[in-house]
C-alpha positions in Angstrom: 116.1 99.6 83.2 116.6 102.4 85.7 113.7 105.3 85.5 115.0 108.4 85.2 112.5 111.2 85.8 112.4 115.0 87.7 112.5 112.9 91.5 115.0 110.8 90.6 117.4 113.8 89.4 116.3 115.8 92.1 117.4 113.3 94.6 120.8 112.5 92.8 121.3 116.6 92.3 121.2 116.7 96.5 123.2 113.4 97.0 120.5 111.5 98.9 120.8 108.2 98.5 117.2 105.8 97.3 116.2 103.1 95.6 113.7 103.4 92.4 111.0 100.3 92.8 109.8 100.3 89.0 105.9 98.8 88.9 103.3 98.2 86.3 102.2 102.0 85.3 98.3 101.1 86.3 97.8 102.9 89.4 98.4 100.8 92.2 97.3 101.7 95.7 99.9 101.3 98.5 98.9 98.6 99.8 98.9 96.6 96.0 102.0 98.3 95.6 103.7 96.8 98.4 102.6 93.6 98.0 104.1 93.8 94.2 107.4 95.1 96.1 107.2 92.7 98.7 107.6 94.8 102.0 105.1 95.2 104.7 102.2 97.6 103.8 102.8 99.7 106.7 106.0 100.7 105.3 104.8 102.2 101.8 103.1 105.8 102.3 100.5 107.2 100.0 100.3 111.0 99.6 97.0 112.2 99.9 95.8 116.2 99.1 94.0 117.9 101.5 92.4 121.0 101.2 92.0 123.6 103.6 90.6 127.3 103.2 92.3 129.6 101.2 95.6 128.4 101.5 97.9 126.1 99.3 96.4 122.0 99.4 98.2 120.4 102.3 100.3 117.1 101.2 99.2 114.3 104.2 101.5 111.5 103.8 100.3 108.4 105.9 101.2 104.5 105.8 99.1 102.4 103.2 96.6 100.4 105.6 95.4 103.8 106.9 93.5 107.0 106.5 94.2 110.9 106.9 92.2 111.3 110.1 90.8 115.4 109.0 90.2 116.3 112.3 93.6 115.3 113.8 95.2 116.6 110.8 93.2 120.1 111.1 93.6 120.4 114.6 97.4 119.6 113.8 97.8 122.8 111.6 95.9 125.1 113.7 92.9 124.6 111.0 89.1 125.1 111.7 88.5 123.0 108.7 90.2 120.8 106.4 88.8 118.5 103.5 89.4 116.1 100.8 89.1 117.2 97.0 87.9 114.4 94.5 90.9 112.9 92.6 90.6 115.4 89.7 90.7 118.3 91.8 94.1 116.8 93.1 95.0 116.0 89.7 94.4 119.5 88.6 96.0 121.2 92.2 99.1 119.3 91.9 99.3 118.7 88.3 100.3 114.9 88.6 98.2 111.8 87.8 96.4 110.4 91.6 99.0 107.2 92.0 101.7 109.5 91.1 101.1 112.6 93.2 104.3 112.9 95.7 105.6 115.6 97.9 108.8 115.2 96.0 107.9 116.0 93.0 106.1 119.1 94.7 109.1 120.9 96.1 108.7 124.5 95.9 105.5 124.3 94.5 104.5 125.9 98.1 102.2 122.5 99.6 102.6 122.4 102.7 104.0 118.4 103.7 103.0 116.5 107.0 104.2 113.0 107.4 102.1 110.8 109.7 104.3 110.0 112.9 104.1 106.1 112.2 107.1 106.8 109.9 109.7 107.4 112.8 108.8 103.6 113.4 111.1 103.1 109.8 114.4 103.9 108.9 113.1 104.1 105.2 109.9 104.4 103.6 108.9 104.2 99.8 106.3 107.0 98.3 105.7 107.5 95.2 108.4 108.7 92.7 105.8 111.3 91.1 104.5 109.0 88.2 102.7 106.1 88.6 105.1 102.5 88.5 107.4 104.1 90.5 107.9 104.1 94.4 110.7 105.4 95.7 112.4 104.3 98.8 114.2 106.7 101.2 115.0 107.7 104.8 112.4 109.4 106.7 114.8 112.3 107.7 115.6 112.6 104.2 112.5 112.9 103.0 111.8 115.4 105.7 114.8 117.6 105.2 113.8 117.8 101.5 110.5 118.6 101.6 110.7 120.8 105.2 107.9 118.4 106.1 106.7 118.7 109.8 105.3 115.2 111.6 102.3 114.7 113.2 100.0 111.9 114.8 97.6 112.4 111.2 96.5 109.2 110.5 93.7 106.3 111.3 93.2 102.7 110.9 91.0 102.5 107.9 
């Protein structure tokens, strides 16, 4: 059974080619859900919020095993400060459900995207599809060119 939901027609509208990974609809970290999938952890990116002042939340977007690094991340985008909202302030700033929050299904919602630079080690990486049991898997420059994400060295071991 295929899942058919806002990403996935906004990624067959634009012709980009992915594959939907359908998992149970608990929220699964990345590194849970990539055991369940069966690829290396490294590979599946969670999207994390980050706040910064006055400005639209930031959308960090780092491998599984590791952490947004704020003061990399802040120095990255010119920031004095940058911080982390609880999950139901990212709930309410992006409007998705935290295991479910991706910067596709954010596109001209005005977030600002940074992928962590450990992607360009991939071809493809899988981030969520915008609801929870559902990764999606896609090129790196795809994901980029969709979301006008910029890259940066963003992330920690954990």
């Amino acid at each position: 059974m295929n899942i058919t939901n806002n990403v996935t027609r906004f990624l067959d509208a634009r012709k980009v080619q992915y594959a939907a990974h359908q998992m149970p609809a608990e929220k699964l970290g990345a590194v849970e859900a990539a055991q369940y999938m069966g690829v290396p952890p490294e590979q599946v990116f969670k999207t994390i919020v980050v706040v910064r002042e006055k400005k639209k939340p930031i959308l960090a977007v780092v491998p599984g095993p590791r952490v947004v690094d704020l003061k990399l991340l802040a120095a990255f985008l010119n920031e004095k400060k940058v911080h982390l909202p609880t999950e139901r302030e990212a709930e309410q700033l992006t409007g998705l459900q935290a295991g479910g929050i991706s910067p596709l299904a954010l596109i001209n919602k005005g977030f600002q995207v940074v992928v962590d630079s450990v992607a360009h080690e991939y071809g493809k990486i899988y981030i969520s599809g915008g609801q929870r049991g559902l990764d999606i898997q896609l090129a790196v420059e795809d994901l980029l060119k969709l979301t006008n994400g910029r890259v940066g060295v963003i992330s920690k071991e954990n």
